[in-house]
C-alpha positions in Angstrom: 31.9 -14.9 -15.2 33.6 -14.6 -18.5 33.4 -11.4 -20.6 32.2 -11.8 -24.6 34.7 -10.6 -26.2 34.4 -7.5 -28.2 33.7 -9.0 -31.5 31.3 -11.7 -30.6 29.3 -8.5 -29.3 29.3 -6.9 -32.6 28.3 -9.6 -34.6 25.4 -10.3 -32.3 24.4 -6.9 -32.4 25.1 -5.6 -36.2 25.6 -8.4 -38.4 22.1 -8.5 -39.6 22.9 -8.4 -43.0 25.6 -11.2 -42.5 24.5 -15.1 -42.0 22.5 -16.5 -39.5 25.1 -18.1 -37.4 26.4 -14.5 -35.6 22.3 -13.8 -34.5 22.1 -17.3 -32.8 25.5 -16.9 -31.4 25.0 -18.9 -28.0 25.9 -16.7 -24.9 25.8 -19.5 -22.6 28.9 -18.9 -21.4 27.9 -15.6 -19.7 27.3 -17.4 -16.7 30.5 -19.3 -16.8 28.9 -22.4 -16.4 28.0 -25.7 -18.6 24.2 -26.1 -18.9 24.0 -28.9 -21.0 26.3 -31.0 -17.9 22.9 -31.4 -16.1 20.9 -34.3 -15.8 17.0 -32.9 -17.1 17.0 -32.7 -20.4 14.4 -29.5 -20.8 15.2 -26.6 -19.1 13.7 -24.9 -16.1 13.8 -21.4 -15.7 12.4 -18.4 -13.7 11.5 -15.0 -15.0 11.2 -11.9 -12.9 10.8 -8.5 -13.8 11.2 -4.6 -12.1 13.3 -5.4 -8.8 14.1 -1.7 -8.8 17.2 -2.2 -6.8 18.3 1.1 -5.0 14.7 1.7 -3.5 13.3 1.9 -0.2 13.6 -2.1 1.0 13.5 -3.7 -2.5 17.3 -5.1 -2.6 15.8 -7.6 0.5 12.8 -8.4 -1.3 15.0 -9.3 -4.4 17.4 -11.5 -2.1 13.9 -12.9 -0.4 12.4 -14.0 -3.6 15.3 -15.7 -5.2 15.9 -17.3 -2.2 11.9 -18.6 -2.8 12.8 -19.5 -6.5 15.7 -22.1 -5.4 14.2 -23.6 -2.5 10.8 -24.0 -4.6 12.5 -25.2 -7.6 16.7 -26.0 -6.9 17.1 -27.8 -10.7 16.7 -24.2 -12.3 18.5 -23.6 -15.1 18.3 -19.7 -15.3 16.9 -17.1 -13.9 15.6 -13.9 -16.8 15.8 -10.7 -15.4 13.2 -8.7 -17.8 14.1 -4.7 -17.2 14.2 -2.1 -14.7 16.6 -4.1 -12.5 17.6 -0.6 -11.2 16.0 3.1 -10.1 18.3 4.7 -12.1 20.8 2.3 -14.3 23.7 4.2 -12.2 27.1 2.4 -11.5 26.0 1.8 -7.5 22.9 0.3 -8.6 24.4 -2.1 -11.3 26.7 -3.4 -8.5 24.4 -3.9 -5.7 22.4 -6.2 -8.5 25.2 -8.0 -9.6 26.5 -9.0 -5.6 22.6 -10.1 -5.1 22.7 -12.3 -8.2 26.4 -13.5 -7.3 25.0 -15.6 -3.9 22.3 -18.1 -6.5 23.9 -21.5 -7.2 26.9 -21.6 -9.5 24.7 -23.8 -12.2 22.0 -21.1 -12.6 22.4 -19.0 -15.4 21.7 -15.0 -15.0 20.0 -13.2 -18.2 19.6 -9.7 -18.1 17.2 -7.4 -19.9 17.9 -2.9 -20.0 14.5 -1.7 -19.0 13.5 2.2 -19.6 15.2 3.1 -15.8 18.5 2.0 -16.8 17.5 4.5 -19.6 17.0 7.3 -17.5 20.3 8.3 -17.4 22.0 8.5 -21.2 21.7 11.3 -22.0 23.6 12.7 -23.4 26.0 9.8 -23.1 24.4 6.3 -22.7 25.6 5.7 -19.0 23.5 3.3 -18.2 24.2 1.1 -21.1 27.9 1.7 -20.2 27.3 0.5 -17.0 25.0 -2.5 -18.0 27.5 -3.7 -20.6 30.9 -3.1 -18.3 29.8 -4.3 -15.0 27.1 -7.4 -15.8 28.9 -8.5 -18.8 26.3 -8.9 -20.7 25.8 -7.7 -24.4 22.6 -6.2 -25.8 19.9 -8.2 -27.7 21.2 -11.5 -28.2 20.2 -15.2 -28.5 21.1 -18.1 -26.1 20.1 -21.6 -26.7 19.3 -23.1 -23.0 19.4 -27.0 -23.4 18.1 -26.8 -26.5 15.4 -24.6 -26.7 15.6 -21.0 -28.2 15.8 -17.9 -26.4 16.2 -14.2 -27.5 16.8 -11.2 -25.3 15.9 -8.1 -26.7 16.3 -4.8 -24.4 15.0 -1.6 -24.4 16.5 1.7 -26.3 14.9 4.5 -24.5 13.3 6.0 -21.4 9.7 6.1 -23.4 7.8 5.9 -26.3 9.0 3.8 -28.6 11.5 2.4 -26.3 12.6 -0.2 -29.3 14.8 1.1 -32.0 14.7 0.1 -35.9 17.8 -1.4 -34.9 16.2 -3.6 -32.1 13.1 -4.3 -34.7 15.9 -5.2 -37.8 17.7 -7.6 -35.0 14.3 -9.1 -33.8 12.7 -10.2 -37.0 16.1 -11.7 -38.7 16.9 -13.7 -35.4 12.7 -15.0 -35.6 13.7 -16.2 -38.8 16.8 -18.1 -38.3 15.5 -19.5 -35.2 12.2 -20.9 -36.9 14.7 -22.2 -39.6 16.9 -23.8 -36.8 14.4 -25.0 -34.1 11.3 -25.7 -36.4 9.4 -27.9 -33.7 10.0 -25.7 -30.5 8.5 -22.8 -28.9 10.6 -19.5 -29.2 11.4 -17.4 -25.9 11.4 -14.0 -26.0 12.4 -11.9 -23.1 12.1 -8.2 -23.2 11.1 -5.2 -20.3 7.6 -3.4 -22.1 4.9 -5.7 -23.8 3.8 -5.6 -27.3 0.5 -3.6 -27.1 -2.9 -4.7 -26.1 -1.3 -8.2 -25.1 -1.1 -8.5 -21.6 -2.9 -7.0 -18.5 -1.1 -3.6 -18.4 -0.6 -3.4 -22.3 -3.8 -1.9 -23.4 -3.9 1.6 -25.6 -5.7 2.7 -22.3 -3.6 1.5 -19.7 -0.2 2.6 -21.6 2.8 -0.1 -20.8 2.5 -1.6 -24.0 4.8 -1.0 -27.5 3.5 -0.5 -30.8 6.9 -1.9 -32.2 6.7 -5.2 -31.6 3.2 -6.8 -32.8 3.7 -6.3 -36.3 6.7 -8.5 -36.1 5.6 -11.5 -33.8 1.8 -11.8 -35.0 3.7 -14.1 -38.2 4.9 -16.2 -35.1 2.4 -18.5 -32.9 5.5 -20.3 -31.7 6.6 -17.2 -29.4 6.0 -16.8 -26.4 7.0 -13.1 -24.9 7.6 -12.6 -21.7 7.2 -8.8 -20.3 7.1 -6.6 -17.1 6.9 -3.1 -17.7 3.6 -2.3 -15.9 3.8 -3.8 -12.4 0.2 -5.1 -13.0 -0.5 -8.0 -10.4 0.2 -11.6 -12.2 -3.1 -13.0 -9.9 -5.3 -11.3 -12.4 -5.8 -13.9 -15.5 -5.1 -11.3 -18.1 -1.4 -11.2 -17.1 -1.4 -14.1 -20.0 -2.4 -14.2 -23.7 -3.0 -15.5 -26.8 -4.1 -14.5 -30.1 -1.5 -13.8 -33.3 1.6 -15.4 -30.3 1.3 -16.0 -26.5 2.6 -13.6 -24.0 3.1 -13.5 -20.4 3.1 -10.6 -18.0 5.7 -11.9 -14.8 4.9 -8.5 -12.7 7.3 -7.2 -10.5 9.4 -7.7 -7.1 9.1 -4.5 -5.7 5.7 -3.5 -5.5 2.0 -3.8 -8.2 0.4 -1.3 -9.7 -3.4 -1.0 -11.3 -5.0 0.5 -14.3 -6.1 4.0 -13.5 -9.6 5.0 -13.1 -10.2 3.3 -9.3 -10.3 5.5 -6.2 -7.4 4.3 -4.3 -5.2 5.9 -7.6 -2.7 3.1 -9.6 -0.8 2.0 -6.3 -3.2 0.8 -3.8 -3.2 0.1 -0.6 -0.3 -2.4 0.8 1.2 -1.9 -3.4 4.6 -2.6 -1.6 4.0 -6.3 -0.1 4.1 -7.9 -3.0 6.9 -9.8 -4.7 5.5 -11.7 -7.9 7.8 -14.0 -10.1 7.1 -17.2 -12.5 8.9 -20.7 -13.0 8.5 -22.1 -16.5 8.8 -25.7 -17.0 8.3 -27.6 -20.4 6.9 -31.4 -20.7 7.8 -33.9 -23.1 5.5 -32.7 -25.8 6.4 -28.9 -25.7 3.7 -27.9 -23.4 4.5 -25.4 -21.2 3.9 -24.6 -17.7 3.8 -21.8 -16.1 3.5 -21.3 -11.8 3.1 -17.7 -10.3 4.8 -17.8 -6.8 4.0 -14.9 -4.3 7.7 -14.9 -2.9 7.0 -12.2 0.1 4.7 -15.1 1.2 6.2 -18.1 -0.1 2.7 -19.2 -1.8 2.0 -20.4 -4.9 -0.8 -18.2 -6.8 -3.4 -20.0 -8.1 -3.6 -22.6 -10.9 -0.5 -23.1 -12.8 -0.8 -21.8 -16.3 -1.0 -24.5 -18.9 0.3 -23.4 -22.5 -0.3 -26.0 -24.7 2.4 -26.6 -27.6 1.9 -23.1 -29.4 3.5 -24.5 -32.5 0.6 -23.1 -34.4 -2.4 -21.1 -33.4 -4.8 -23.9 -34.1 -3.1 -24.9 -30.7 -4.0 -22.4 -28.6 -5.6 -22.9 -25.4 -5.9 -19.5 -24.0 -7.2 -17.6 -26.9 -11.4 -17.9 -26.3 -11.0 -18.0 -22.6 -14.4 -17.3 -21.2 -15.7 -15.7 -18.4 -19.6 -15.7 -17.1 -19.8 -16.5 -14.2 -20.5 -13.5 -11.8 -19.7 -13.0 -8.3 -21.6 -13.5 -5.7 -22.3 -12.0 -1.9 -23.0 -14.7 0.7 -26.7 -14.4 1.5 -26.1 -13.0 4.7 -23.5 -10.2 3.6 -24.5 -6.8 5.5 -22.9 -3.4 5.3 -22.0 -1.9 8.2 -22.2 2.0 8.4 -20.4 3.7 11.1 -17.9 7.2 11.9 -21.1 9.2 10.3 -20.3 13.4 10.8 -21.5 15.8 8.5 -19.3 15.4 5.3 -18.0 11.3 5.8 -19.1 8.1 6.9 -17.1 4.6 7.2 -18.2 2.1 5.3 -17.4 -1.8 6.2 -18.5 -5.1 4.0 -17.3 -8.4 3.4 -15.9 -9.6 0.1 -17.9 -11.8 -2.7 -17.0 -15.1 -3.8 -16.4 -15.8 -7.4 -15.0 -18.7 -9.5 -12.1 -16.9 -10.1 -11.9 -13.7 -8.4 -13.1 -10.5 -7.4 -11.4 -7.5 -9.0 -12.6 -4.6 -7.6 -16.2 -2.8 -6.3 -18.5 -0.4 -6.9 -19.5 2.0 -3.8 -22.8 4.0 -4.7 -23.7 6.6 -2.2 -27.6 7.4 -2.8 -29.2 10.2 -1.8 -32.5 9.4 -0.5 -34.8 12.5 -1.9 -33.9 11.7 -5.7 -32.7 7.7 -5.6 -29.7 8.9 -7.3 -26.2 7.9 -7.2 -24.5 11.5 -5.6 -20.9 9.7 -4.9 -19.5 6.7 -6.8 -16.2 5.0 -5.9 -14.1 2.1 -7.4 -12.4 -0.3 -4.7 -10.0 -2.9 -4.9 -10.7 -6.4 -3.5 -7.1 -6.0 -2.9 -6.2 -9.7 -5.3 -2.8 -8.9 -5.4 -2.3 -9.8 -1.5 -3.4 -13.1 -2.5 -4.1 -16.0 0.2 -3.2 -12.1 2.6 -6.6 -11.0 0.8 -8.7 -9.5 3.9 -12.0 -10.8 4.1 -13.5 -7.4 5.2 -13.0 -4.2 3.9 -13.9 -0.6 4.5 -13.9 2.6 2.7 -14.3 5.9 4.4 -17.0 7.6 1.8 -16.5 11.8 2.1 -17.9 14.4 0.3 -21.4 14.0 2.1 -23.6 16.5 2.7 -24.3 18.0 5.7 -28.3 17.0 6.9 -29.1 14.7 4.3 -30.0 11.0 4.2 -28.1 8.5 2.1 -28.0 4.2 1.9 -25.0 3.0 0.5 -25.5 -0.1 -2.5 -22.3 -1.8 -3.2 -21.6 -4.5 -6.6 -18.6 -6.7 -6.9 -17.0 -7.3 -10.2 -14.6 -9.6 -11.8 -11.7 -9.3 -13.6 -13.9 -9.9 -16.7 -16.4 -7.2 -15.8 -19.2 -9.6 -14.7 -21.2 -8.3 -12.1 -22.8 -9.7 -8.7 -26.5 -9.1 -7.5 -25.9 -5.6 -5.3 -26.4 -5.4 -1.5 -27.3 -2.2 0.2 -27.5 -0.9 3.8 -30.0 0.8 5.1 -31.1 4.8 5.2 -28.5 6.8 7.8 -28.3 10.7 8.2 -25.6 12.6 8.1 -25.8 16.2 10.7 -25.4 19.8 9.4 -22.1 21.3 9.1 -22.0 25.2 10.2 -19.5 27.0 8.6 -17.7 29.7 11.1 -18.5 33.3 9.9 -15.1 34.3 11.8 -12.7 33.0 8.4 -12.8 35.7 5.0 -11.9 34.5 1.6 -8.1 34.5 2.1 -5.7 36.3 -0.9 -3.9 34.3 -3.9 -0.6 35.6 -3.5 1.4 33.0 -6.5 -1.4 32.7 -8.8 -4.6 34.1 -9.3 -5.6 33.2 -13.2 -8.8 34.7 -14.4 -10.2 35.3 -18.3 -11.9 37.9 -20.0 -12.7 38.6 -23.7 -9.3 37.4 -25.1 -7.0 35.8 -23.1 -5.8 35.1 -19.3 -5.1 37.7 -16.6 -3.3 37.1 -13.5 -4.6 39.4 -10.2 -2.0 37.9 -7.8 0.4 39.8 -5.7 3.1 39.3 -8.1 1.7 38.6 -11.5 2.7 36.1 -13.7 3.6 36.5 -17.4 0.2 34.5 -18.9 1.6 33.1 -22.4 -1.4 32.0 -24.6 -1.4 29.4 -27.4 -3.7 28.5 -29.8 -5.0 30.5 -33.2 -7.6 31.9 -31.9 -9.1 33.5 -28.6 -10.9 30.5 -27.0 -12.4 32.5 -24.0 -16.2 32.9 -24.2 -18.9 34.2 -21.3 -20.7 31.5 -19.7 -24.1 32.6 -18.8 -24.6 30.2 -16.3 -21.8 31.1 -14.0 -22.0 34.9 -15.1 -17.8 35.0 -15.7 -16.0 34.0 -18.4 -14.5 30.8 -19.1 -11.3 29.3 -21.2 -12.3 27.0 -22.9 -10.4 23.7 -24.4 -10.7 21.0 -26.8 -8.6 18.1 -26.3 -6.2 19.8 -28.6 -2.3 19.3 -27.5 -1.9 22.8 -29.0 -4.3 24.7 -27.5 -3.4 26.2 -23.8 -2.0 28.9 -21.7 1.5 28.6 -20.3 2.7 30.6 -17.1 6.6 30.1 -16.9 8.1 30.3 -13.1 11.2 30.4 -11.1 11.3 27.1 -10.1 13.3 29.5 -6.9 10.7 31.5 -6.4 7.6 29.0 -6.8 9.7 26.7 -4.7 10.1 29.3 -2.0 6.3 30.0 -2.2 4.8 26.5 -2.0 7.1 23.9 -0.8 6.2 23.9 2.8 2.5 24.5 2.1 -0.2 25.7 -0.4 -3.7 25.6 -1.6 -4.9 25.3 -5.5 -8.0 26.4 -5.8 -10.0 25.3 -9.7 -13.5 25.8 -10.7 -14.2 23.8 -14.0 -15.9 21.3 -16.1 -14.8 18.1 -18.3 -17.0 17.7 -21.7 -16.3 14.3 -21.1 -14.5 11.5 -18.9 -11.2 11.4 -20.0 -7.8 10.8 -19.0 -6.8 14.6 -18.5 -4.6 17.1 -16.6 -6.7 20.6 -16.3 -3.6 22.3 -14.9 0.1 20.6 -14.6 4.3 20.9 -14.5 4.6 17.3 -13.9 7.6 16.7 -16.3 8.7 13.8 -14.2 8.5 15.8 -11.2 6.5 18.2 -10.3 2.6 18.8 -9.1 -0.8 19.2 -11.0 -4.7 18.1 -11.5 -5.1 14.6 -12.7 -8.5 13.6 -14.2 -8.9 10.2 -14.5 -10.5 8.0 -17.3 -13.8 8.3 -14.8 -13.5 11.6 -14.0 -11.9 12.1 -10.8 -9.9 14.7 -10.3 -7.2 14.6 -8.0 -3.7 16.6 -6.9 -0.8 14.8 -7.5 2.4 16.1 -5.7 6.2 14.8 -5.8 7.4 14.2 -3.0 10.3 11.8 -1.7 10.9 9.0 -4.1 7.3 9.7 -6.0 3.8 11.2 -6.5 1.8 11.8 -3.4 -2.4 12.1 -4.5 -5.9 13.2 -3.2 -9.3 13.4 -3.9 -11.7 11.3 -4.2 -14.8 13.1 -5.7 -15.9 11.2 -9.1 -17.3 14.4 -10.8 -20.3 13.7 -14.1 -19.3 15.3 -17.8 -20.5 18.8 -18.4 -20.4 19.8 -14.9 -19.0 22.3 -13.4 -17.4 21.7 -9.7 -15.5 23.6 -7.0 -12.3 22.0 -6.0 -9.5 22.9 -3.4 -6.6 20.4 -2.8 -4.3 21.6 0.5 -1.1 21.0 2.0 0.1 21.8 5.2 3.6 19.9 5.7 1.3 16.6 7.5 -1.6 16.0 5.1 -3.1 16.6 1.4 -6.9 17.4 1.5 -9.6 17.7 -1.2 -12.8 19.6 -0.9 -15.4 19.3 -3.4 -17.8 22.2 -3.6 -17.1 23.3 0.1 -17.3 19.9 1.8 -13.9 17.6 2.4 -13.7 15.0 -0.3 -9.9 12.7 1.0 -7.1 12.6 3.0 -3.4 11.6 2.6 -1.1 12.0 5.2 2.5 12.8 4.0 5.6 15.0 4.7 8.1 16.3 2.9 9.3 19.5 0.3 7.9 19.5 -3.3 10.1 18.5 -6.0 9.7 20.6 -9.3 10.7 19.5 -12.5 14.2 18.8 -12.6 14.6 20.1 -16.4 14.8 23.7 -17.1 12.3 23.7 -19.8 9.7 22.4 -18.0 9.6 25.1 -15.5 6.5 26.4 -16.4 2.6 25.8 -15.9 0.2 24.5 -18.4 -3.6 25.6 -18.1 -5.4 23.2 -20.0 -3.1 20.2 -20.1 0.2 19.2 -18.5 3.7 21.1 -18.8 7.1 19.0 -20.4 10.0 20.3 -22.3 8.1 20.7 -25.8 5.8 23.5 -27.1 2.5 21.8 -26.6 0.8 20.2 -23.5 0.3 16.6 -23.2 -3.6 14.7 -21.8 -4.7 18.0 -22.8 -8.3 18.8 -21.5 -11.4 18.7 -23.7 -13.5 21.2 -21.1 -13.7 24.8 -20.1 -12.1 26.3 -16.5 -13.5 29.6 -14.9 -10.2 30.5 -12.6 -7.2 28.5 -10.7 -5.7 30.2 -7.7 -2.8 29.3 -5.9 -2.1 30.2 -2.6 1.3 30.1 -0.5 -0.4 28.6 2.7 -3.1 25.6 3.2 -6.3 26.9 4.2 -8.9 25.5 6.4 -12.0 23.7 6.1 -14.0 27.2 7.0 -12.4 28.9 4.3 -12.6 26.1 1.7 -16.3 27.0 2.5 -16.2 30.3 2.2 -14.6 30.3 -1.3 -17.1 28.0 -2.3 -19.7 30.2 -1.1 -18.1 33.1 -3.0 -18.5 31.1 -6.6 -22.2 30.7 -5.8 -22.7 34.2 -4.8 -21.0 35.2 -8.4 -23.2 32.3 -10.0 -26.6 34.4 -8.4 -25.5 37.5 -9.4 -28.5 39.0 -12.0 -28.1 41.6 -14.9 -24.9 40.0 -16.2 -26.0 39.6 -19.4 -26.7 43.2 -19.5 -23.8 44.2 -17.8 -21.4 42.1 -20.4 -23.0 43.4 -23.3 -22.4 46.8 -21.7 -19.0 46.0 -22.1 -18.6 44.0 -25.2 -20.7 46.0 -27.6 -22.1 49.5 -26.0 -19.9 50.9 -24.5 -17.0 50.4 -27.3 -19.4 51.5 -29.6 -19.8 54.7 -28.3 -16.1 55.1 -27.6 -15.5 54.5 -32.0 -18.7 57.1 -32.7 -17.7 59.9 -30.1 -16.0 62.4 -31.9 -14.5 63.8 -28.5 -11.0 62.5 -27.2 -12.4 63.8 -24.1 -15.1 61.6 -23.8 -13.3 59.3 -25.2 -11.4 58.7 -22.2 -14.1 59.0 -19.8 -15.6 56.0 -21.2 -12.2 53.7 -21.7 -11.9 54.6 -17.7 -15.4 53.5 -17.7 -14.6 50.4 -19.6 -11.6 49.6 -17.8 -13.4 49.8 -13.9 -16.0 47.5 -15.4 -13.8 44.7 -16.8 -12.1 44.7 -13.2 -15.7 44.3 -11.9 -16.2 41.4 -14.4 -12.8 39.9 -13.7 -13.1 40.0 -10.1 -15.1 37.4 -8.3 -15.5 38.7 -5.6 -17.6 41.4 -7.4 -21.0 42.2 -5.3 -24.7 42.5 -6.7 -24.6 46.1 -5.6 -21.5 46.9 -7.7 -22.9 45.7 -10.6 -26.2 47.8 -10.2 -23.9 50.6 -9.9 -22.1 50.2 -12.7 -24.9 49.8 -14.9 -26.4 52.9 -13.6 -23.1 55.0 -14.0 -22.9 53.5 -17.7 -26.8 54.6 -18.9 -26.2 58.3 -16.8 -22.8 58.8 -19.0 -24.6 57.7 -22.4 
């Protein structure tokens, strides 16, 4: 492979304000090889995106799928390699991926695109630029002309948000105009790592693997056809392509899918990992292109080829009013199977609906039979991604249940469109009562135990923590329906309560096992994070878009999650998420609500500054929170141990007790209002003090719990004798 030299890089990359000739320099000669030697006189190419070499098994999957590309397709004229290539963009990484690409056929040419992980490491120096650029020879954005037809790579500046530079932007839209100029009649390639925003499946606002940069630049292009990765969304689903302003292509990734958040099985679901997705474009005699989706871990095509008719203009489009209305159906003699029923779960076993296209996913109602209301809902993959390896059964274990209570279960399929089938349901089955042992007490918060009053945040843990609020002004309030007060929060990045930690100490507290216990409410379903110090690593609450709160842990090589309870706005719910060094559990208002078995030591976050808690959104290395919560929280504790399923049950128990407690209105305005006006009219410093001791034991009794009906009555009797 020959190396550009220097200069030629510096034209290509800097020379904007220069003529056109250095921007259309042709790289061809990267590969050290003479495309235009070859017999076909349009070029075939293959695209791939996000190998991730470095990780787990994904270095064989790689060497699997190209092997797929040339034995499916040996006339290929190059292969684009669209981003995160590596883990980490390290030196180790950039070699393994350069041996892997060294055993294609000498006449296919190798394009490489930086992605945001070989990002992750320049700072402060770009290393992984250094390492792109030294070891796969390859310059930055540049064009390349492959046998005829124009291509432009355009890589990506940062780790996040914006990931393109004003430099990238300034190189993109002179090289668009000297390559309409030059090649008037063709389509124009573009290959970069993240998709221009709300584009391709993946690139929604909502979903968040899409760039703001780059619209306002191609939407004066219909000829352009962008081809991303970025997201890891599945290329099976028919919103991996796109037309409107230009056309672009989603090519997904070799080393594993992910979804769009909101569905119960979280954004990797099950068997994420046995998938290796990649596309061969090929271009007829009247500039149509086509486009075929290969499954390489099984060797299958997917689907119907993609057909992109000339996109010279827009007037040409063929994908742009795509319509969908046809709805899925269930064969007429689908039934669900209900079986595993105890007192908190059941197991849940259907077969898939048919559609013209494809099922996406399903909705799981659990009704409860004495209202005919929906008490648990759950979103479940049709698992699309596995392709032609798409089960034709699947079950769900539904949890949360409660204990002596009859439920049916009514399940709709949906398509990728969001057409719905006719709903089948099961019949009525009863779940037995759970009896909670009376030999477990509510155990102790020993690392946090995070509490409010009239003010602020207190912590009543064994070793307090310093509770840092931030906001303008006090935003705790008592809430008359849980007699306690409440912090609460508006969606407002500014607005939250820091607790900075030793990462030492926390570390030594809750690696090898903890409980978190929270008792709040969301205002609205919303992407959230109640409580967090997820700053890359790290653990927290996640609330998704649907409002399902889970615990997310790192451990390993990435986030561990649980909980599968899909709470309604505006109210309030008990949760406890557990580790025990084997398994995260959920419990939802006393009763088990998921499951995930994994090992392993936390990770905290590796940068200093993050090495704190936010209360109210999610910890990083800046002075505000990010998905902050628009809700209110009543108390998190955390506890250096994982409780059991009695205990769970018995804190639960406590919260309701505290919820039934009477005379707390009385009892607050004792100490909000009375008994502080009687401490500014005494004239006595004697009594004074009596009553600021008096005022002191009952904001411990308000603070606390675990305070008992008696204690209050008490307390209000000791206040009316002393006045």
């Amino acid at each position: 492979m020959k190396r550009i030299s220097f200069l030629l890089g510096l034209l290509i990359l800097f020379a904007f304000g220069l003529s056109i000739e250095p921007i259309l320099a042709n790289n061809n000669e990267i590969a050290g090889s003479n495309l235009f030697s070859r017999k076909s006189k349009r070029p075939t190419f293959a695209v791939i995106g996000d190998t991730h070499v470095g990780q787990n098994d994904n270095n064989e999957k790689l060497k699997h799928t190209l092997d797929v590309l040339v034995k499916r397709q040996p006339n290929l004229d190059g292969v684009f390699v669209l981003g995160d290539m590596t883990l980490t963009g390290s030196k180790e990484e950039y070699e393994q991926v350069k041996e892997i690409f060294s055993t294609l056929p000498k006449h296919i040419q190798v394009y490489y695109v930086m992605g945001n992980r070989e990002r992750i490491n320049d700072h402060p120096a770009p290393e992984g630029q250094t390492q792109f650029e030294k070891i796969l020879e390859q310059p930055l954005n540049h064009f390349v002309d492959l046998k005829g037809y124009p291509c432009i790579i355009l890589n990506t500046q940062t780790n996040v948000e914006p990931y393109y530079s004003s430099t990238d932007k300034e190189y993109l839209e002179k090289a668009l105009v000297a390559v309409r100029k030059q090649y008037p009649k063709k389509p124009i390639f573009l290959f970069c790592h993240v998709p221009a925003e709300n584009t391709v499946y993946g690139s929604g606002i909502d979903e968040g693997w899409g760039s703001k940069e780059l619209v306002s630049i191609l939407k004066n292009y219909p000829q352009v056809v962008v081809f991303s990765a970025h997201s890891h969304y599945p290329i099976s689903d028919e919103r991996s392509i796109h037309q409107q302003y230009f056309t672009s292509v989603n090519v997904g990734s070799t080393a594993f899918i992910e979804v769009e958040g909101g569905y119960s099985e979280g954004t990797r679901p099950p068997y994420f990992d046995q998938v290796a997705e990649a596309a061969i474009v090929e271009i007829s005699k009247n500039q149509d292109l086509g486009i075929t989706r290969i499954d390489a871990l099984r060797g299958n095509t997917i689907k119907n080829n993609w057909i992109i008719k000339n996109p010279i203009n827009r007037r040409a489009f063929n994908l742009a009013k795509r319509v969908d209305n046809s709805n899925p159906e269930f064969a007429m003699d689908a039934n669900i199977t209900i079986t595993k029923v105890d007192d908190h779960k059941c197991t849940v076993k259907f077969p898939q609906a048919i559609d013209d296209d494809m099922v996406h996913h399903y909705v799981l109602d659990v009704i409860q039979e004495s209202d005919n209301k929906v008490y648990q809902r759950y979103t479940i993959l049709s698992q699309f991604y596995l392709n032609k390896a798409m089960p034709q059964k699947l079950h769900w274990e539904a949890t949360g249940l409660k204990g002596d209570t009859q439920y049916k279960i009514r399940i709709v399929a949906l398509d990728s469109s969001g057409n719905a089938s006719q709903p089948i349901s099961s019949d009525y089955f009863h779940t037995p009562a759970f009896t909670p042992s009376s030999a477990y007490t509510a155990p102790k918060a020993d690392v946090l135990d995070l509490v409010f009053n009239d003010y602020t945040g207190l912590d009543y843990s064994t070793e307090p923590n310093n509770i840092i609020y931030s906001g303008t002004e006090p935003n705790t309030r008592f809430d008359e329906t849980l007699n306690c007060y409440v912090a609460d929060f508006k969606k407002d990045a500014n607005l939250f309560y820091r607790i900075p930690y030793s990462s030492k100490k926390w570390a030594e507290k809750i690696q090898k096992g903890f409980t978190i216990e929270l008792f709040y409410k969301s205002n609205e379903l919303h992407s959230a994070i109640p409580m967090g110090s997820m700053n890359g690593k790290g653990f927290g609450i996640e609330q998704s878009k649907l409002g399902e709160p889970q615990l997310s842990v790192y451990m390993g090589d990435g986030y561990k999650s649980v909980g599968d309870f899909v709470a309604t706005s505006k109210t309030y719910n008990h949760y406890i998420f557990t580790y025990d060094g084997n398994e995260l559990r959920a419990y939802t208002n006393g009763i088990p609500t998921g499951v995930t078995e994994t090992s392993g030591l936390i990770s905290l976050p590796t940068e200093y500054k993050a090495h704190w808690l936010g209360i109210g959104g999610d910890a990083n290395i800046s002075n505000v929170v990010s998905k902050p919560l628009s809700g209110s929280i009543a108390y998190i504790r955390i506890y250096g141990h994982s409780i059991c399923r009695d205990e769970a049950y018995h804190l639960y128990d406590l919260m309701r007790s505290r919820i039934n407690l009477r005379n707390m209105q009385e009892f607050n305005q004792l100490l909000t209002f009375a008994i502080p006006r009687r401490i500014d009219e005494s004239p006595k410093e004697e009594r004074k003090a009596k009553l600021n001791i008096l005022m002191k034991k009952g904001w411990q009794l308000m603070t606390n719990h675990n305070t008992t009906q008696k204690e209050i009555n008490d307390f209000i009797h000791e206040v009316k004798i002393s006045f």
